[in-house]
C-alpha positions in Angstrom: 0.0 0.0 0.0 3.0 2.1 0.8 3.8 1.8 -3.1 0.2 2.8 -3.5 1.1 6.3 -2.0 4.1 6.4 -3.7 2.3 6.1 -7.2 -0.1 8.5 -6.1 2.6 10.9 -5.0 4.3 10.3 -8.2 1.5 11.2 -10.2 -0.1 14.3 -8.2 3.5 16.2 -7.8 3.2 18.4 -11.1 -0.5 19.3 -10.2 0.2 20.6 -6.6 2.9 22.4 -7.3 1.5 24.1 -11.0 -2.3 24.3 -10.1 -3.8 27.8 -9.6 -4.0 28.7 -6.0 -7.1 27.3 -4.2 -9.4 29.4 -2.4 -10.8 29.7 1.0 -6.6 29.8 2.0 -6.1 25.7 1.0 -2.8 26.7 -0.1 -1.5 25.0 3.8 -3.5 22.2 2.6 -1.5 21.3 -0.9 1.8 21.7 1.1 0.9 19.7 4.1 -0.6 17.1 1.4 2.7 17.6 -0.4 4.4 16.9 3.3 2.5 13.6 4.2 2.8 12.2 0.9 7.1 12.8 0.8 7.4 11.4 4.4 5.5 8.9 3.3 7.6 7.8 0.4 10.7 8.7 2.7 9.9 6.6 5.5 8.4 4.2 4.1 5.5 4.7 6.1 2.4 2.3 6.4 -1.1 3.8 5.3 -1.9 3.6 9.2 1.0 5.9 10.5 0.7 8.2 7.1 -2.2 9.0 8.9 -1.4 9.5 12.1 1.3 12.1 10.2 -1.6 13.4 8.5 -3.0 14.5 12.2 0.1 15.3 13.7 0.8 18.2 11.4 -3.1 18.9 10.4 -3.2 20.0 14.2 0.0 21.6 14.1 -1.2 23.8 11.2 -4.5 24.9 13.0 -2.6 25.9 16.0 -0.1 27.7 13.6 -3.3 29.3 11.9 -4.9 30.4 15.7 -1.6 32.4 16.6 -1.4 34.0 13.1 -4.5 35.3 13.6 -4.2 36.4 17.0 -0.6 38.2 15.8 -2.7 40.1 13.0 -5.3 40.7 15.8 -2.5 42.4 17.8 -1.0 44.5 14.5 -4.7 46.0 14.3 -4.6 47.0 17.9 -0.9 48.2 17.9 -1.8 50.4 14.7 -4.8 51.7 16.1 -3.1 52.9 19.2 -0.3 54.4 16.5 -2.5 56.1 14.8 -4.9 57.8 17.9 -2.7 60.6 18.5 -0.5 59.9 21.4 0.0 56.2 22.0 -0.6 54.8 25.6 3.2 53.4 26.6 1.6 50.8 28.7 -0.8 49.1 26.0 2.2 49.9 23.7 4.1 47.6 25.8 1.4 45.2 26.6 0.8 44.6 22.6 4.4 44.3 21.8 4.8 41.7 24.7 2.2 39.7 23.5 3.3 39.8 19.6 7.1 38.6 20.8 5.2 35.6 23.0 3.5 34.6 19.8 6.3 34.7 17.7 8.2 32.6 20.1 5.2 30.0 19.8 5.1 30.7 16.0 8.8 29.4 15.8 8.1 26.1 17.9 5.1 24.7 15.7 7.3 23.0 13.6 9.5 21.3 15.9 6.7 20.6 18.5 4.6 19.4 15.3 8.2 17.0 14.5 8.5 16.3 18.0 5.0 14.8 18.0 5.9 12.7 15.0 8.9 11.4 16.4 7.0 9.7 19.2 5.0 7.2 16.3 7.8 6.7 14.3 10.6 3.9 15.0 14.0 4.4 15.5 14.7 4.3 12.4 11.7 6.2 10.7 13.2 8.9 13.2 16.8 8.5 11.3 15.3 8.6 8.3 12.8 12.2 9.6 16.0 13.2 10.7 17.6 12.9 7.2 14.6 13.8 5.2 13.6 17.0 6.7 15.7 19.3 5.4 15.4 18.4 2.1 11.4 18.3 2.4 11.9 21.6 3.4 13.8 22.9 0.6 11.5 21.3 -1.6 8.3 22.7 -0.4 10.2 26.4 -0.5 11.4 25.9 -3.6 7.4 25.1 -5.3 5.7 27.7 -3.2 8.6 30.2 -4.6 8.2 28.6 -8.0 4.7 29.3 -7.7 4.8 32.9 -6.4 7.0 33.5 -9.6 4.5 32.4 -11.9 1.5 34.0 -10.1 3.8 37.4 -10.4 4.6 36.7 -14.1 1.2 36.0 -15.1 -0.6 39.2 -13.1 2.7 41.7 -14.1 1.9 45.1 -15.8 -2.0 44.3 -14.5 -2.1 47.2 -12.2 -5.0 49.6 -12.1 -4.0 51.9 -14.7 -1.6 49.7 -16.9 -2.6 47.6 -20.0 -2.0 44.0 -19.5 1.3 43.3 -21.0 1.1 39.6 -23.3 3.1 37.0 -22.5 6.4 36.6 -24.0 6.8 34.5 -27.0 7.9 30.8 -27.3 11.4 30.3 -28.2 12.3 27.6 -30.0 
């Protein structure tokens, strides 16, 4: 079944990495997708514990999503007390204190989210995490910036009051 995932992986690469951008924010879904399905093929995982990595880092991922919106909810605040005339140094303080918390917990989700894995993987599995993570990493980078390219390629000269320049043509 493990090949089974393998195939699949195989086969759904090109579209998760070249498909236009989902709505409703599913972007976190592709990569984690992307994420299970390369730790699957990397440590040779049953369907059972794909699964249970599935979870681990689908929970990682909504507590990673809570924080980010409680940070934007404290950039409103902190702006809103810029802009009111003279700022209130205490809630000045008390905002900034709260961001630098959450950006300390912001860093952690992915080790705490790896950390998690570790405990349903085998030694080895681990070894093989251990290995494997780095270059899952770079991978995942490397298509979202690939992406981001091509979303700025295909939307360039597309301002307001510019005509949509064409695309370039074929060499061949």
């Amino acid at each position: 079944m493990t090949r089974l995932l393998a195939t699949i992986f195989a086969l759904t690469l090109p579209a998760l990495v070249a498909a236009e951008p989902p709505p409703d924010g599913k972007m976190h879904d592709r990569a984690r997708t992307f994420l299970v399905l390369r730790l699957t093929e990397a440590l040779d995982l049953s369907d059972e514990e794909a699964l249970k990595v599935s979870r681990i880092l689908r929970e990682g991922d909504a507590g990673r999503q809570r924080l980010v919106k409680e940070r934007r909810e404290i950039e409103t605040a902190l702006r809103k007390e810029l802009d009111g005339g003279k700022p209130d140094r205490k809630r000045l303080t008390e905002l900034t204190d709260r961001a630098g918390k959450i950006d300390e917990q912001l860093a952690l989700v992915p080790a705490k989210s790896f950390a998690e894995l570790r405990k349903i993987l085998t030694v080895e599995q681990q070894a093989k995490l251990a290995l494997a993570r780095p270059k899952v990493h770079h991978e995942i980078h490397r298509a979202m910036r690939r992406r981001f390219q091509e979303q700025m390629h295909e939307h360039r000269g597309q301002g307001p009051f510019e005509e949509p320049v064409p695309p370039p043509a074929d060499a061949d």
